[in-house]
N, C-alpha and C positions, 0 to 999 in steps of 0.2 A: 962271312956275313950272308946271312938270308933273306932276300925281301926288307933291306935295309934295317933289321938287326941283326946286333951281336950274338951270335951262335959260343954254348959256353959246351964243352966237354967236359961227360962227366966217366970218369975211372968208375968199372963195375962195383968193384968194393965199397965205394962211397954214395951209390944212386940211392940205393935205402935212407941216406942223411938227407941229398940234394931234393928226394920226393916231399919226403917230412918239412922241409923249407920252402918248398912252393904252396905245398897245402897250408902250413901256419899264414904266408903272406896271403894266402887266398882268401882262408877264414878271416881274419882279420877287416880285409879287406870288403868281405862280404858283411859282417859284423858293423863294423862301420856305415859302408851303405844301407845298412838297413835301421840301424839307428837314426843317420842321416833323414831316409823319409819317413819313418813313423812321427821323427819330432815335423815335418816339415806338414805332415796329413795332421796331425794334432793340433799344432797351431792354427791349420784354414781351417779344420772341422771344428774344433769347443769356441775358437777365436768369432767363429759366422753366428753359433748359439749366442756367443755373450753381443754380438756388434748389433744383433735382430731382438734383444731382449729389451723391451720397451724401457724410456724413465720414468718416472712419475715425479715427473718434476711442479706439481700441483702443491706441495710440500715439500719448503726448503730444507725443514729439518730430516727428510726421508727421502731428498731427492738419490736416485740412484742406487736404493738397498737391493733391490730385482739384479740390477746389472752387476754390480759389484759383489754379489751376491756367489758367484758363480765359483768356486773352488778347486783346485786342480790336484788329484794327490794320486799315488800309488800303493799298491796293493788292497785298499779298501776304501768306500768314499768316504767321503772326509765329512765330521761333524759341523764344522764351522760354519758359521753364516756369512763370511767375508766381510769385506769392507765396504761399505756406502762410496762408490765411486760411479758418476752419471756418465762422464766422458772414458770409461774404460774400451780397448782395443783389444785384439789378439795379441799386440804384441807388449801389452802386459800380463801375459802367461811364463809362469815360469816351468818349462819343461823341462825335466829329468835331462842332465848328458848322455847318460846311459839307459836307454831301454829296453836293450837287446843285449844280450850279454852268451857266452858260451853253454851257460846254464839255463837260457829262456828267456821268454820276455815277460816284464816287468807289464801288469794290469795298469791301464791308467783310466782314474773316473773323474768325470766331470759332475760336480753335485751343487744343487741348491738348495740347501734347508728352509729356504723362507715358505712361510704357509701358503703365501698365496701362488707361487710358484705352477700350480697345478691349474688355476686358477685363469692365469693369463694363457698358459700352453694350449688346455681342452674348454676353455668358455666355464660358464658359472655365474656370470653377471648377470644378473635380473634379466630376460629379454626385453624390456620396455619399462628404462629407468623414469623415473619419478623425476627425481630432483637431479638426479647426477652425483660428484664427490665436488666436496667444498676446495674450492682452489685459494690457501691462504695467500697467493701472490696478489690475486685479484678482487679476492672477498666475495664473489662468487659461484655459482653453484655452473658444472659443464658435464653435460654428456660425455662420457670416456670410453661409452661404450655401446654397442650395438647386434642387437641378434644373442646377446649372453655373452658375447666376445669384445676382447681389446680393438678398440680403434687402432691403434699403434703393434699389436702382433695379433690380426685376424687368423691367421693358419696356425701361432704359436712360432717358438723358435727353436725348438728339437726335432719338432718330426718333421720340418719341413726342411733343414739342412741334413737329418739321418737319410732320408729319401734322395739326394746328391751324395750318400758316403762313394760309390764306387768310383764317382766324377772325381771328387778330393783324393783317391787314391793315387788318381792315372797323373795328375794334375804335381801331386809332390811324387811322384818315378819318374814321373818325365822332368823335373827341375833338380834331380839330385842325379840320376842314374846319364 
C-alpha cells in the first residue's frame, strides 16, 4: 500500500491491456463529467433566459406564450412555438442525458419563434405610448412600456444572461467537478 492505496502489479505482458483499462475508466469518466456540467451550465443559462422572460399576463387567453414560448432541441433550432406556460422554470427543461459523447458534442439551441420575441429582447415599442395595451382582466388601458422597451425585461433576457455565460460555466465545474 501507498499513501493509503492499494498498489496492484502489473506482469509486463499484460501492461498493454491494464493501460487500455485505465484510459477507458478515464474516458468514460471524463465523458461523463463533462456531460454532467454541460447539462448543469444548460439548465442555469436557457433556465435564467426563460425565468427573465416577461408574462403578459394582461391576456388570460395569452398569458405566458413569451415564456412558454422557449424551446430546447438538438442539432438545430427547433420550429415550435411551445406551450403558453406563465409560471415555467429552468427546471422544466428537458435536457438531453447525453451531450457529449465519444464522437462529440451534440449542438443544443434555445429558440423562440414567437414574433414579438425580438420585440421584448432589443425595444420596438413606441417610445411614448398613447394608450398602452388593453388589459382584458381589468378593462383597461396600461402603460407596459417605456423608452420603446418592456417594463418587465428593460435589458431583454438573452443578452443580458449571454454576458454572465463564463459565470454559469465556472458556477456548474465547480457543482459537478
Amino acid at each position: 500500500m501507498r499513501g493509503g492505496k492499494k498498489t496492484t502489479v502489473v506482469e509486463a505482458d499484460k501492461l498493454g491491456q491494464a493501460l487500455s483499462d485505465i484510459l477507458e475508466r478515464f474516458d468514460k469518466q471524463t465523458i461523463k463529467d463533462a456531460n454532467d456540467v454541460t447539462r448543469e451550465y444548460a439548465k442555469n443559462m436557457f433556465g435564467t433566459i426563460i425565468e427573465k422572460t416577461p408574462v403578459g399576463d394582461f391576456d388570460p387567453d395569452h398569458a405566458g406564450t413569451l415564456k412558454g414560448g422557449w424551446v430546447l432541441s438538438t442539432g438545430s433550432p427547433s420550429k415550435s412555438k411551445g406551450t403558453p406556460d406563465p409560471t415555467r422554470t429552468r427546471n422544466s427543461l428537458k435536457i438531453p442525458q447525453k451531450i457529449v459523447t465519444k464522437k462529440g458534442t451534440k449542438q443544443l439551441f434555445l429558440s423562440n419563434n414567437h414574433p414579438y420575441v425580438g420585440v421584448v429582447e432589443y425595444g420596438g415599442y413606441p417610445a411614448s405610448p398613447v394608450r398602452g395595451t388593453f388589459d382584458k382582466r381589468t378593462g383597461q388601458y396600461q402603460i407596459r412600456s417605456s423608452g420603446g422597451f418592456s417594463k418587465q425585461a428593460p435589458n431583454g433576457m438573452v443578452r443580458t444572461t449571454l454576458a454572465k455565460r463564463k459565470r454559469f460555466l465556472e458556477v456548474a465545474a465547480n457543482k459537478v467537478l
